[in-house]
C-alpha positions in Angstrom: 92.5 87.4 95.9 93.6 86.3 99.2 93.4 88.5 102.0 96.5 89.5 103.8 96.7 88.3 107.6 96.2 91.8 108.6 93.3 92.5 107.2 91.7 89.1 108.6 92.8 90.8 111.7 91.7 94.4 111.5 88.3 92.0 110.2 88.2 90.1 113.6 88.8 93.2 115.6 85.8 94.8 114.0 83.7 92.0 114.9 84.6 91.9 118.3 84.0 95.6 119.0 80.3 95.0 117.1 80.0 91.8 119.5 80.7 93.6 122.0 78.3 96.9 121.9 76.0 94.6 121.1 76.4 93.7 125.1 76.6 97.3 125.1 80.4 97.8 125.8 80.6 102.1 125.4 84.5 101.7 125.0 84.1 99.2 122.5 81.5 101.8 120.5 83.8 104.1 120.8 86.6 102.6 119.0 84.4 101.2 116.5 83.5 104.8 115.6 87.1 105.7 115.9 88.1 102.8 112.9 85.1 102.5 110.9 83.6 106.3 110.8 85.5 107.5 107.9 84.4 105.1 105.4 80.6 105.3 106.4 80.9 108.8 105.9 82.2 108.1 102.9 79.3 105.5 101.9 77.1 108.5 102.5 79.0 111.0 101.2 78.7 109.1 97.8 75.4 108.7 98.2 73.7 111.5 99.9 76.1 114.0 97.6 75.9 116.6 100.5 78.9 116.6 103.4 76.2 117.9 106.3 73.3 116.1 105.2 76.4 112.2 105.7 77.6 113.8 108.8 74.2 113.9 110.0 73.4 110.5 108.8 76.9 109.0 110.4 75.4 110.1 113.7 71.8 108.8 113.1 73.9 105.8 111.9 76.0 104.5 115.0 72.5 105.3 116.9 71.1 102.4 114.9 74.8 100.4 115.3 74.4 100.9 119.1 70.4 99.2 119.0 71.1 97.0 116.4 74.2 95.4 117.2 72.9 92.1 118.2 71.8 91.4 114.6 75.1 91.4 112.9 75.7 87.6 114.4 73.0 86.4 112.2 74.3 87.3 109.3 76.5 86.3 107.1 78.4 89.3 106.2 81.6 90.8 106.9 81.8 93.2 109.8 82.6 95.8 107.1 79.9 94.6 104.6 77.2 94.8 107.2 78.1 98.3 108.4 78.6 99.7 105.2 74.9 97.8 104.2 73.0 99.7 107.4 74.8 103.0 105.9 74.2 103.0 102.7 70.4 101.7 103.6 70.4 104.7 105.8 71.5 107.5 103.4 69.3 106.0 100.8 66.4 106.3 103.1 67.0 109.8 103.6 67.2 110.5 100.0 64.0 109.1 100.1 62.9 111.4 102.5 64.0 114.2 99.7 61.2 113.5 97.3 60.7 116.8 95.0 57.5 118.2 94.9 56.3 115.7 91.9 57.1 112.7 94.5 59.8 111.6 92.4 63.0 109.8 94.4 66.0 112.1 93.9 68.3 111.1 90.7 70.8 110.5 92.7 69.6 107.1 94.5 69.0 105.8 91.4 72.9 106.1 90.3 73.6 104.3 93.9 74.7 100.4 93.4 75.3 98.1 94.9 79.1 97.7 95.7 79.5 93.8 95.7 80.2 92.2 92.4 77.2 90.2 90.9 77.5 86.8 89.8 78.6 87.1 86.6 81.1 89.2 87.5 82.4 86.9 90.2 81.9 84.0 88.1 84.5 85.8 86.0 86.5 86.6 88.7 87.1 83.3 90.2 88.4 82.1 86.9 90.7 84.3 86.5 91.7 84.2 89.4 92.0 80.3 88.9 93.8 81.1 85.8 96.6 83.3 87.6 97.1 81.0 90.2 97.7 78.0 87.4 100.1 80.6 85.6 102.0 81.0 88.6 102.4 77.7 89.6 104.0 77.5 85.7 107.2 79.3 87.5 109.7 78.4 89.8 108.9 78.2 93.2 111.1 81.2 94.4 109.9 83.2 91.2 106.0 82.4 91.7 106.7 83.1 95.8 108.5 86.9 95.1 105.5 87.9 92.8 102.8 86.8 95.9 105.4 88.8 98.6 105.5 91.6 96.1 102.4 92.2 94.9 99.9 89.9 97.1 101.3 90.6 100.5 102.9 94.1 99.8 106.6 92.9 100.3 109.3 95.8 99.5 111.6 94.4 96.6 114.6 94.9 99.2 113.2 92.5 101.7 112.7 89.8 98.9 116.1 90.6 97.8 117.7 89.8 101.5 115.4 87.2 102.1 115.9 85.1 98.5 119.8 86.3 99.1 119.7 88.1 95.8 121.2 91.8 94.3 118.1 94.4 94.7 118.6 94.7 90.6 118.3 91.2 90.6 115.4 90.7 92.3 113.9 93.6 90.5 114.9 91.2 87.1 113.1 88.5 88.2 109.6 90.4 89.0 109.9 91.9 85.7 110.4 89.0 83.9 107.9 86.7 85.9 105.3 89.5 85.2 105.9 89.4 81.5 105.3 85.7 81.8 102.4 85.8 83.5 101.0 88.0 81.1 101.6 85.7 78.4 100.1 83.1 80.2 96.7 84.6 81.2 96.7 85.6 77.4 96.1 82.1 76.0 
């Protein structure tokens, strides 16, 4: 699915700020915690199970963003992607740390995986996603545009229906109706 211009945006923003505390830029650190903090404490929440133990880690975290910044430009990750990667790395080297007394790693890093898809699953994916795209070019052009405002871009029904100079029940109508086709098409 294509991503919406904001979140290319919000993207690039990220990378600047990482670019920029790698030339160790506090303000920029700052805001980076400020708009990524909540989801790697939620990457370690999942993992670690244990809210102190991933607020803990969060901190021990953006210690390693603030040294390690200069290695995100060789990769070939998202901003996101490679921040979520050195968390979940993190917490799952702390659960590590947690052997019982047998030595054994804690259950619980064993249930972690890997949150991109594998290539089966984006093999699958992609041609479905080749498929939709196919059925919608099967409608007309102001049908097939509505459906990507609506439920590709986020577009409220009442804008499509001012900006396709429709009724709201009318626009409403035609989303219906071009869904139900849609699904007929990615049936056969």
């Amino acid at each position: 699915m294509p991503r919406t211009q904001a979140q290319a945006d919000a993207q690039a923003d990220i990378e600047k700020l990482i670019m920029n505390v790698a030339l160790r830029d506090r303000d920029a650190f700052d805001r980076l915690y400020a708009a990524t903090s909540a989801k790697l404490f939620g990457t370690c929440l999942r993992v670690l199970k244990s809210r102190s133990e991933a607020e803990d880690a969060v901190q021990e975290i953006y210690v390693k963003i603030w040294l390690k910044a200069d290695r995100f430009a060789v990769t070939q990750q998202s901003p996101m992607s490679w921040l979520i990667a050195v968390a979940r790395y993190h917490a799952i080297d702390r659960l590590r740390l947690r052997r019982d007394a047998t030595g054994a790693l804690d259950d619980a890093a064993m249930d972690v995986r890997d949150p991109a898809k594998g290539p089966e699953a984006a093999t699958v994916a992609a041609g479905e996603r080749r498929q939709l795209y196919g059925c919608l070019d099967e409608l007309e052009t102001d049908r097939a545009n509505a459906v990507r405002a609506a439920y590709l871009d986020g577009d409220s029904y009442a804008d499509l229906a001012a900006r396709h100079s429709v009724p709201l029940n009318t626009m409403r109508t035609w989303l219906r109706r071009s869904l139900m086709r849609l699904k007929e098409c990615m049936q056969r």
